[in-house]
C-alpha positions as CSV (number, residue, x, y, z in Angstrom):
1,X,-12.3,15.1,1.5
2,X,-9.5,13.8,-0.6
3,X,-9.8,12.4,-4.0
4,X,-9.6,8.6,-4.2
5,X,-6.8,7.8,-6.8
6,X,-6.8,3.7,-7.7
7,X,-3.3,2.6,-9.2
8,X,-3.8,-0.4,-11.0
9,X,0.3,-1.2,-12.2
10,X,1.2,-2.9,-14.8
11,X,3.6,-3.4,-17.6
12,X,0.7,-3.3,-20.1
13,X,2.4,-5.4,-22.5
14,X,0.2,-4.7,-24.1
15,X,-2.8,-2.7,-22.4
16,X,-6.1,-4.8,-24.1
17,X,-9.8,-4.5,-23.2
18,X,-9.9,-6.1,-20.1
19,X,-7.5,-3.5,-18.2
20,X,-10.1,-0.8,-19.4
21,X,-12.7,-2.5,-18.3
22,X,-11.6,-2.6,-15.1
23,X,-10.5,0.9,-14.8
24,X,-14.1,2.2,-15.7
25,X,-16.2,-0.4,-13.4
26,X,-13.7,0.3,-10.6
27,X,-14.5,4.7,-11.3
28,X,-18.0,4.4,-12.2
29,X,-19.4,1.9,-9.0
30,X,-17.3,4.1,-6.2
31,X,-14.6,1.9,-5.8
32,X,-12.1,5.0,-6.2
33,X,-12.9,8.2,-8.2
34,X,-9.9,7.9,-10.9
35,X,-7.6,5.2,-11.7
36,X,-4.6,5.8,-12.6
37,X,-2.5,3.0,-14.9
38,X,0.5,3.4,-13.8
39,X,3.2,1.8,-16.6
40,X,5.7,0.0,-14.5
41,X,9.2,-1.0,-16.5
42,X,9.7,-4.2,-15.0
43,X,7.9,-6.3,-12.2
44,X,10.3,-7.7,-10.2
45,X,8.6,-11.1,-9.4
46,X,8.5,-11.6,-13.4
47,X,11.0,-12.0,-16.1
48,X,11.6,-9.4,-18.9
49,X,11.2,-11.6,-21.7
50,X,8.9,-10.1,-24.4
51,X,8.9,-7.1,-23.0
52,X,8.2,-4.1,-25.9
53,X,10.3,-0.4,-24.6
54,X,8.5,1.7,-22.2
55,X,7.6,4.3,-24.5
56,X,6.2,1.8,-26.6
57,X,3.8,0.7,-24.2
58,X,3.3,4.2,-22.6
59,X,2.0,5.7,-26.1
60,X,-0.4,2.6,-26.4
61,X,-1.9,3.5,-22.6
62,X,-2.1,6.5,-23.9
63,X,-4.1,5.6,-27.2
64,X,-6.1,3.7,-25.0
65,X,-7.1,6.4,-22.2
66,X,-8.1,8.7,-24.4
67,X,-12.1,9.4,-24.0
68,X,-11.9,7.1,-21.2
69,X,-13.9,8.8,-18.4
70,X,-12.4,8.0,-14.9
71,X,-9.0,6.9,-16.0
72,X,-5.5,8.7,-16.4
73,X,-2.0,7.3,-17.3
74,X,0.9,7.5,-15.0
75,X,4.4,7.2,-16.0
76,X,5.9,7.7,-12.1
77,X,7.5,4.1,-12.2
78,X,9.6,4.9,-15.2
79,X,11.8,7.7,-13.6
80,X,12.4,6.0,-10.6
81,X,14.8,3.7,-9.2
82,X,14.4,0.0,-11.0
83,X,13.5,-2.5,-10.2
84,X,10.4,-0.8,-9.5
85,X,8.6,-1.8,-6.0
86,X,4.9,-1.0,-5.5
87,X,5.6,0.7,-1.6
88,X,8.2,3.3,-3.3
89,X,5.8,3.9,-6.1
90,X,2.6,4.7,-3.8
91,X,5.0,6.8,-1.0
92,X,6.4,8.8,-4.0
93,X,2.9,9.6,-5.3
94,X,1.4,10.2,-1.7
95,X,4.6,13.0,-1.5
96,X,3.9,14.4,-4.8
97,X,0.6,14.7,-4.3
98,X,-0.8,15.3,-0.8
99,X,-4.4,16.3,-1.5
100,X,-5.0,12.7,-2.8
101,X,-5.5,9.3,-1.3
102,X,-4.1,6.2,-3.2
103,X,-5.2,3.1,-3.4
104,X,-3.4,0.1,-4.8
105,X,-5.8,-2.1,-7.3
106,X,-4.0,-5.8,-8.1
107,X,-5.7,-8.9,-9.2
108,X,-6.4,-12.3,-7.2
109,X,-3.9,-14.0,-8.7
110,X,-1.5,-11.2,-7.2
111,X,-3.4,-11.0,-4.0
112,X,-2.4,-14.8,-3.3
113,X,1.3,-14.1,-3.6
114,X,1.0,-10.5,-1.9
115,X,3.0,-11.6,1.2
116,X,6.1,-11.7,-1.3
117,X,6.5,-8.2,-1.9
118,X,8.2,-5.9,-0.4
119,X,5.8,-4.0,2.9
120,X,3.2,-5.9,2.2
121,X,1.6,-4.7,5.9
122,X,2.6,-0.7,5.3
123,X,0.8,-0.7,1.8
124,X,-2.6,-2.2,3.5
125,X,-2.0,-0.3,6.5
126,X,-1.2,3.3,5.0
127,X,-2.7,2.5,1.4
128,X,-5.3,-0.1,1.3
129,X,-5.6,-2.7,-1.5
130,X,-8.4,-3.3,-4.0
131,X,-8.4,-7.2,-5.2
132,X,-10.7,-7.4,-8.5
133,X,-11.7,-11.3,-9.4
134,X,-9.0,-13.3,-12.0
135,X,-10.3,-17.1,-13.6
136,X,-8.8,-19.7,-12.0
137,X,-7.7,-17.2,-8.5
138,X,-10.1,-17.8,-6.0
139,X,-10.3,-15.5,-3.3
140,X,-12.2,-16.4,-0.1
141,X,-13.7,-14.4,2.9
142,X,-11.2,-16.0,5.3
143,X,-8.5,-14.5,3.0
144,X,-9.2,-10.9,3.2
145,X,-7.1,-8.4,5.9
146,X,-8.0,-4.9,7.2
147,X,-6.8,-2.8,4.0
148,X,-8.5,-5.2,1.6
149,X,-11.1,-4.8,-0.5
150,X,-12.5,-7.0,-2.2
151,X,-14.1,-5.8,-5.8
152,X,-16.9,-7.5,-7.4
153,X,-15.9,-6.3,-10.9
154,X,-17.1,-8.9,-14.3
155,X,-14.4,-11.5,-15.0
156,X,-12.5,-10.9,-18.5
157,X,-10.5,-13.8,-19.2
158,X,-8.2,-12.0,-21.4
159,X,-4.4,-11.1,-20.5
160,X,-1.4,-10.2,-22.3
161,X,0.2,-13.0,-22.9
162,X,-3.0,-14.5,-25.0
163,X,-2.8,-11.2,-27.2
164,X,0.9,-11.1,-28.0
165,X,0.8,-15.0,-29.0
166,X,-2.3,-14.3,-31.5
167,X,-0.1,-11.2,-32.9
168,X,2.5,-13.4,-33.4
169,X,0.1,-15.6,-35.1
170,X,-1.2,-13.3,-37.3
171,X,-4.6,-13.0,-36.2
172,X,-6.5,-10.0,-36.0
173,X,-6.8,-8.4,-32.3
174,X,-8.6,-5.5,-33.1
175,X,-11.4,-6.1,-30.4
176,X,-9.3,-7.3,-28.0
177,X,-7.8,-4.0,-27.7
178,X,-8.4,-0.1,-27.3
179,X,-9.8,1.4,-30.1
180,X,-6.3,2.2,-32.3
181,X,-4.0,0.0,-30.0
182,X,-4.1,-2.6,-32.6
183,X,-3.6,-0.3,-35.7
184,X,-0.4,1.5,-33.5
185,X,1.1,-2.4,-32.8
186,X,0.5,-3.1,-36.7
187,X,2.3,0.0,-37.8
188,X,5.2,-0.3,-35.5
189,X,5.1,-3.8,-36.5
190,X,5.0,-5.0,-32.4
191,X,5.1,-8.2,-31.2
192,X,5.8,-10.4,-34.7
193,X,7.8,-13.2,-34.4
């Protein structure tokens, strides 16, 4: 039986508690048996603005997955074509690695827009789609599809944004984050105004 690998994307800008959280819940209650976070270098339904170099953010994931049972990091998205779509990502990792399933892992508020991106029918079909909770996303039984999965995984109301604005603010984010995120944004001076 193949390996479950969940690919929870992102551009980690930067990575904070709550993606970790996620990862481990999703490994540890049989979801998928790894995640993978998979750095992506620019979403194409967003705008760059703010947006720290990849190997900036790619050393931080990796700061952060250290010691962290059930998760990897995954730099695919940053060697291929940009901008980066999610069906190109998960057919190049299904090629790469064929004695592996994937799984895509994205949050309510994504799952409400899904029908914008690109295959949005091949990536349930051949893939399948895990859709973990996000405050203020509601997602009801009459909006789940064959592919879907719906995870019950704890609610942290915590994203990016919030934690670069408090940098810029000067307050402390040293338990929002991984365990020497914050000291490697303070160092390298990240995210100041």
């Amino acid at each position: 039986m193949k390996e479950t690998i969940g690919i929870l994307g992102g551009s980690f800008n930067p990575v904070h508690i709550g993606h970790l959280m996620l990862a481990s819940y999703l490994s540890q209650w049989g979801y998928v048996d790894k995640v993978w976070l998979t750095l992506s270098p620019l979403n194409p339904l967003k705008q760059a603005s703010g947006l720290i170099a990849d190997t900036e953010r790619l050393a931080m994931l990796d700061i952060a997955a250290k010691g962290l049972a059930g998760a990897e990091v995954c730099d695919i998205e940053l060697a291929m074509p940009r901008p980066s779509y999610t069906i190109d990502t998960l057919d190049e990792l299904a090629r790469r690695y064929p004695d592996k399933r994937f799984k895509l892992i994205i949050g309510s508020d994504n799952w409400l827009v899904f029908d914008r991106w690109r295959d949005p029918g091949r990536i349930l079909a051949d893939y399948g789609v895990i859709v973990y909770p996000r405050p203020g996303y509601d997602v009801t039984a009459e909006m789940t599809r064959p592919g879907m999965t719906l995870a019950k995984a704890p609610v942290a109301d915590i994203s990016s944004t919030f934690i670069r604005a408090a940098i810029a603010d000067g307050k402390d984010m040293t338990v929002f984050l991984p365990p020497g995120v914050f000291t490697y944004i303070t160092d390298n001076r990240l995210y100041r105004k």
